[in-house]
C-alpha positions as CSV (number, residue, x, y, z in Angstrom):
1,X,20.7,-12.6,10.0
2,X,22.5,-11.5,7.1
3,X,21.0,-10.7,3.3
4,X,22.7,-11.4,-0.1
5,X,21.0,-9.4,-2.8
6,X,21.4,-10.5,-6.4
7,X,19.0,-8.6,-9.1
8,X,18.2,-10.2,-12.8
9,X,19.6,-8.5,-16.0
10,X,17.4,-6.5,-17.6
11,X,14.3,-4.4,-17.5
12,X,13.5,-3.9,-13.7
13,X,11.5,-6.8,-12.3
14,X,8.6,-7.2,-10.5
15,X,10.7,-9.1,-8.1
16,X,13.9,-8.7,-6.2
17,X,15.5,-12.8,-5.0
18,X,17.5,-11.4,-2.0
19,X,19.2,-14.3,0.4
20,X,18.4,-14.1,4.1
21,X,20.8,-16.2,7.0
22,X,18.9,-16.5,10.3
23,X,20.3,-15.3,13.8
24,X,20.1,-17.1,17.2
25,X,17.6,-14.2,17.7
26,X,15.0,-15.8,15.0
27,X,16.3,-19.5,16.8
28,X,12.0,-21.1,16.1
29,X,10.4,-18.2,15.3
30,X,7.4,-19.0,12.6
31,X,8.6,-18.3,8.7
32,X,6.1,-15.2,8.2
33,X,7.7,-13.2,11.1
34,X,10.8,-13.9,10.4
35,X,10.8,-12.8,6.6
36,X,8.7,-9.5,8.0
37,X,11.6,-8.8,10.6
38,X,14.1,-9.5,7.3
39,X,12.5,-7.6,4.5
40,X,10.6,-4.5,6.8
41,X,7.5,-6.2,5.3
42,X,4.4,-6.9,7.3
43,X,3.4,-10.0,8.8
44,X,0.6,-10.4,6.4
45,X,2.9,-9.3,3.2
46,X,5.2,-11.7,4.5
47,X,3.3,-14.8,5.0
48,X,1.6,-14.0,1.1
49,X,5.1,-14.5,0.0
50,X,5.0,-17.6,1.1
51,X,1.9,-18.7,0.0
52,X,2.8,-17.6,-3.3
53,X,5.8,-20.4,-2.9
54,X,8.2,-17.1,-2.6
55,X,10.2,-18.2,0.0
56,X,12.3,-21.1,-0.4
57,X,14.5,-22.9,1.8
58,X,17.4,-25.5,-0.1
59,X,15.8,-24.6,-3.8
60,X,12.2,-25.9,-1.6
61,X,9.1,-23.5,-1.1
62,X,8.2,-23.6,2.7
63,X,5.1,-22.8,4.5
64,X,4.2,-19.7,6.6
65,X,4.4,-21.5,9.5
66,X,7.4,-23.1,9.4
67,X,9.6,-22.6,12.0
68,X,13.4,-21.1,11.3
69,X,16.5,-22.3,12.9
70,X,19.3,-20.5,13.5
71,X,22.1,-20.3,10.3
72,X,19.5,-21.7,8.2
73,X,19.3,-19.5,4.8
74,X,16.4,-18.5,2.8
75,X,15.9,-16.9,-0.5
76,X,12.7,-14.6,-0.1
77,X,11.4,-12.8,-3.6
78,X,10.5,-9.4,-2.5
79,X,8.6,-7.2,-4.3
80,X,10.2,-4.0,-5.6
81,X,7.5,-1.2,-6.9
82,X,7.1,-0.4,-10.7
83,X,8.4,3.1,-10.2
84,X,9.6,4.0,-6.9
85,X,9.5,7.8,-7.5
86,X,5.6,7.7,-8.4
87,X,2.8,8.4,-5.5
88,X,0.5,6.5,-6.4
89,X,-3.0,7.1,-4.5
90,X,-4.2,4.5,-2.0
91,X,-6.8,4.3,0.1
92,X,-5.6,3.1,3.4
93,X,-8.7,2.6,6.4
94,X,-6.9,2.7,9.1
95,X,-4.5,5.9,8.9
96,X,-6.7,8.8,11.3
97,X,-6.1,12.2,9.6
98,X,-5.4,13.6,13.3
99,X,-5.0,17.8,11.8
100,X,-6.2,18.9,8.3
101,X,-4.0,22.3,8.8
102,X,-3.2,24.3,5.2
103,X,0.3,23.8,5.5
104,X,0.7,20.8,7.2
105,X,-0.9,17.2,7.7
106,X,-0.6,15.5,11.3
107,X,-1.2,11.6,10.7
108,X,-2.0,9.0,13.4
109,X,-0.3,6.2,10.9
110,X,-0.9,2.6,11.6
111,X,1.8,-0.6,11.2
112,X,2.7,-1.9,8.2
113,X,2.4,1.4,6.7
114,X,5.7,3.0,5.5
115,X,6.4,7.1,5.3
116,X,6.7,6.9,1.5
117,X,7.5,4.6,-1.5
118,X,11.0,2.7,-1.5
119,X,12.6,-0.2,-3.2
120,X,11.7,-3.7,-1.9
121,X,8.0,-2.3,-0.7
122,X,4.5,-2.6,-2.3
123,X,2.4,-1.8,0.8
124,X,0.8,1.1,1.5
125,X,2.5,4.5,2.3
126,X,1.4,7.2,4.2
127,X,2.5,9.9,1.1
128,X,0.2,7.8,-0.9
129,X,-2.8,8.0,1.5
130,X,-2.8,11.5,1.3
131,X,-2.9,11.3,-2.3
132,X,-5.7,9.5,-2.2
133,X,-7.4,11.6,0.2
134,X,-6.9,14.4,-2.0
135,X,-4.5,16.0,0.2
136,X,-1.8,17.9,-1.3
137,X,1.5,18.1,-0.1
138,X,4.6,19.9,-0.1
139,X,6.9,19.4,-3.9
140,X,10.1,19.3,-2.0
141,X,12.3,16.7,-1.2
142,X,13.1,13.3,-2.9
143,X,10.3,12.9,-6.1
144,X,9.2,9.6,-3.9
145,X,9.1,11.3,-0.6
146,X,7.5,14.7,-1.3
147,X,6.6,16.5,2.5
148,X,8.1,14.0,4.2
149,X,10.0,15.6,6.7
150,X,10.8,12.2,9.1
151,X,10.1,8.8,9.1
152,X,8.4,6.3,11.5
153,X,9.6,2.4,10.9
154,X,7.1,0.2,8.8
155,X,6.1,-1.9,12.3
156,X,6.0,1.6,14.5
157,X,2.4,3.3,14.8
158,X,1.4,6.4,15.7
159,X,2.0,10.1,14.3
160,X,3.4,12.0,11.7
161,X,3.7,15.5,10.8
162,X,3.7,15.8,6.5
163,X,4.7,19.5,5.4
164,X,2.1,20.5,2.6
165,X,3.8,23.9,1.0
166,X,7.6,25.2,1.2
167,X,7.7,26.8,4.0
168,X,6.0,24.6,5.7
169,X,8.7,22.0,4.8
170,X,11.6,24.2,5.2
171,X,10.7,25.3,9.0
172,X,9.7,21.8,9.8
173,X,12.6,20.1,8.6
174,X,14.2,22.4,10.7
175,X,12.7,22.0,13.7
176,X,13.7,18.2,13.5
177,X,17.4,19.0,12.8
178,X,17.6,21.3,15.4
179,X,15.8,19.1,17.8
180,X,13.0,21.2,19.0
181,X,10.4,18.9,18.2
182,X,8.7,17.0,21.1
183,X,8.7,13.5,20.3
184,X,7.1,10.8,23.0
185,X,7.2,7.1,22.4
186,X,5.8,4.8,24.8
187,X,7.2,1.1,24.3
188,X,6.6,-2.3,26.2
189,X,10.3,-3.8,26.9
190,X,10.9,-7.1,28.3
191,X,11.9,-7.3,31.9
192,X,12.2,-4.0,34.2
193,X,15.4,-1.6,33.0
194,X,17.3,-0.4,36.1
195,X,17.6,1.8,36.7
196,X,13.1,2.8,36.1
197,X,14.2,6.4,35.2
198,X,17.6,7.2,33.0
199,X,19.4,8.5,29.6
200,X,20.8,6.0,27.3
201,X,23.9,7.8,25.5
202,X,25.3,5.1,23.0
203,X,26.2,5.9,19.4
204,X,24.7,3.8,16.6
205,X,25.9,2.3,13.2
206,X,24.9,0.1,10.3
207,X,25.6,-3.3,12.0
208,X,28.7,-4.6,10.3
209,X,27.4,-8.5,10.0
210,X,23.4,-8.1,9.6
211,X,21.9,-6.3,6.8
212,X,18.7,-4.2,7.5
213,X,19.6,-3.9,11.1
214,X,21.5,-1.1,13.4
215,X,23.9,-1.9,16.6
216,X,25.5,0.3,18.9
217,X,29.1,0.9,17.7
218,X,31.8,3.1,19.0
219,X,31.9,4.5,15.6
220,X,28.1,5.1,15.1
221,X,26.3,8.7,15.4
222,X,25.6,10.0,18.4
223,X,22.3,8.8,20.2
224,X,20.5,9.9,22.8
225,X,17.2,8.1,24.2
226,X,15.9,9.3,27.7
227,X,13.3,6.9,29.3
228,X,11.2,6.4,32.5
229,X,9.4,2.9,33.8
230,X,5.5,4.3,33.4
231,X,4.3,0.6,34.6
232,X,6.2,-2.5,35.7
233,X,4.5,-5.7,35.6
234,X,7.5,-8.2,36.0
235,X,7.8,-9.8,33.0
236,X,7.8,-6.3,30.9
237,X,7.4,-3.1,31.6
238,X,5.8,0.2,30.0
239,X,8.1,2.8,29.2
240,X,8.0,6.5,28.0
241,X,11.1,7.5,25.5
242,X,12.0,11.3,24.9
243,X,14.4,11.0,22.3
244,X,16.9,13.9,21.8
245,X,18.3,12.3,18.0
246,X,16.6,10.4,15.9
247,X,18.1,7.8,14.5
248,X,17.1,5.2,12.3
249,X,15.7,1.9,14.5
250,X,17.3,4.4,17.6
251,X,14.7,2.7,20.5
252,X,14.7,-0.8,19.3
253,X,18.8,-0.7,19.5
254,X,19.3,0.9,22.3
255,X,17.1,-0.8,24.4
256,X,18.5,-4.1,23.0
257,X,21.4,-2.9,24.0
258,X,20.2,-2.7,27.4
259,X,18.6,-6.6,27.4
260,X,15.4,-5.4,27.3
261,X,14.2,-5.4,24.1
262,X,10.6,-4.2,22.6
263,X,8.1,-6.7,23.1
264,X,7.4,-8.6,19.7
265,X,10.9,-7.2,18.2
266,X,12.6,-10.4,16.5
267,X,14.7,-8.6,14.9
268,X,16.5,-7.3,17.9
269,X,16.3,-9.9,20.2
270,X,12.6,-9.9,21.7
271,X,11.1,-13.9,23.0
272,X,9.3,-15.1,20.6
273,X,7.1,-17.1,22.9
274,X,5.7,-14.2,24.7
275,X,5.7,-12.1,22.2
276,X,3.3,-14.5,20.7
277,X,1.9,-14.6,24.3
278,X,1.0,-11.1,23.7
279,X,-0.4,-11.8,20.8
280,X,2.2,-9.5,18.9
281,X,3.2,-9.9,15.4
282,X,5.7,-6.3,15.2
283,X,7.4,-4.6,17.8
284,X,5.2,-2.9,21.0
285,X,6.5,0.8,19.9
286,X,4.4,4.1,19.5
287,X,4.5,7.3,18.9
288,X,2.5,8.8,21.8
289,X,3.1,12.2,21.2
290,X,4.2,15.2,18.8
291,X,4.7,18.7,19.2
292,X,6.3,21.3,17.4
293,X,6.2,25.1,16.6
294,X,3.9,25.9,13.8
295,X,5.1,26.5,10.6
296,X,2.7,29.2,10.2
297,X,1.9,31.5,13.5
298,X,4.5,30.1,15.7
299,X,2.8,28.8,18.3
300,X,3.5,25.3,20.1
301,X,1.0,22.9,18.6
302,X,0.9,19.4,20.7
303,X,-1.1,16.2,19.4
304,X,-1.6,12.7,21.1
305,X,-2.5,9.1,19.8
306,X,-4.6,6.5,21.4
307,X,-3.0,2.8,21.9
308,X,-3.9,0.7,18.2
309,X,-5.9,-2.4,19.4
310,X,-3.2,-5.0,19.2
311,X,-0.7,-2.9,21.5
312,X,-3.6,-2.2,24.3
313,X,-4.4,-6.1,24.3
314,X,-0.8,-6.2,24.5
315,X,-0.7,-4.0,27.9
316,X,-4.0,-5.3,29.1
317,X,-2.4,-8.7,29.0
318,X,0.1,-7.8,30.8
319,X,-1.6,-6.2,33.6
320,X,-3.8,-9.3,34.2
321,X,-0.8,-11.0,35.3
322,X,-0.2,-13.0,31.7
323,X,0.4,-14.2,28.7
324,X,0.4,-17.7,30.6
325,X,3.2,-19.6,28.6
């Protein structure tokens, strides 16, 4: 897909009218999903646009369920916040508070939560959870991404580490540039990748035709993404990811790349039909696992995060020999 932005004159609105082009990739996937995969929205975000006659399609509103074609364009009104550099506090259910620790915060953060405010989102953030927990955290960085010291995609679950004082922030955001962190995703990807146990070493760019979306380009940043086959069950397979950089979208693109895409990823490639089969509405991708030297004594400090419910039906599915399309 490709997205034409165009912005009123004037005082900022409470709407941004961006254009959107489908892909072959979105070829009869249902309006909602498709405007999630465009925007970084979620599902449910998405498909209130269109109840709210927000998504049009020839100057027409169209329903939620409407299925997309490919090269068909839509103009989608997405909602940009007030003032992107203010935290406000939310209260968000389902986002565990995994460690409480004086200078940092370990979050198990669910989908369709984003790291912090941004332009184009009015959902819930995980800075703005901890607000409205009454946790503090660290002043530095960006005014709108205050402890933030890396990111986890809107649709991705799974945990976070939130810096809560300096030098918590400074040694942290070290760690991750220096690539001493232990990060462990575990993602379901269509088909079986041969071979079950390898490195992916592919650099990755801005795609050059589709906005909001990465490819790998001989140009692009280096990127590195070691994986291993943890289950096969034929028609997917469960995968553990060690990633060595950490670039933005870096599993979904690389194992596009590889023709096996994250189950439930649209936006780079994944069926539609059994991703619905699976009862998927965002891309089967979590982050399992996350260690790292603490900021205050030194020590290695490892935490782990249980499958959210829609990613264990997922796997469950899958190991009873269906979705039965």
């Amino acid at each position: 897909m490709t997205g034409e932005r165009t912005r009123p004159t004037g005082s900022e609105p409470e709407f941004v009218s961006e254009r959107f082009t489908a892909g072959p990739e979105l070829e009869g996937a249902r309006l909602d999903a498709a405007v999630a995969a465009w925007t970084g929205l979620s599902r449910s975000a998405a498909a209130q646009l269109c109840a709210e006659d927000r998504v049009s399609h020839r100057g027409r509103p169209v329903a939620k369920s409407h299925r997309v074609a490919a090269s068909e364009t839509y103009t989608v009104e997405v909602p940009v916040p007030e003032d992107p550099e203010r935290i406000a506090p939310q209260h968000v259910p389902d986002l565990r508070l995994v460690e409480v620790n004086p200078s940092y915060v370990v979050v198990d953060k669910p989908a369709g939560v984003a790291a912090h405010p941004s332009p184009g989102w009015k959902g819930p953030t995980v800075v703005g959870a901890l607000a409205g927990a009454g946790i503090s955290v660290s002043t530095s960085g960006a005014p709108e991404r205050q402890g933030i010291v890396h990111r986890l995609d809107v649709g991705t679950s799974g945990l976070m580490v939130v810096a809560r004082d300096e030098n918590a922030y400074t040694r942290l955001k070290r760690a991750f540039k220096e690539r001493t962190v232990t990060k462990v995703y575990h993602a379901v990807v269509q088909g079986i990748p041969d071979p079950l146990k390898g490195t992916v070493d592919a650099p990755i760019g801005r795609h050059p035709g589709h906005e909001w979306r990465f490819a790998v380009l001989e140009n692009g940043r280096r990127s590195v993404t070691h994986y291993e086959v943890l289950e096969a069950f034929g028609r997917a397979s469960l995968v553990e990811v060690h990633l060595e950089t950490g670039r933005t979208h870096q599993i979904r693109v690389h194992f596009s790349a590889l023709q096996h895409p994250c189950c439930g990823d649209l936006t780079y490639g994944a069926d539609p039909g059994l991703s619905a089969g699976l009862g998927l509405t965002r891309q089967w991708l979590h982050a399992k696992r996350l260690g790292f030297a603490s900021p205050v004594t030194g020590e290695h400090v490892e935490y782990e995060s249980p499958y959210p419910t829609d990613l264990a039906y997922a796997v469950e599915t899958l190991r009873e020999g269906g979705p039965r399309l």
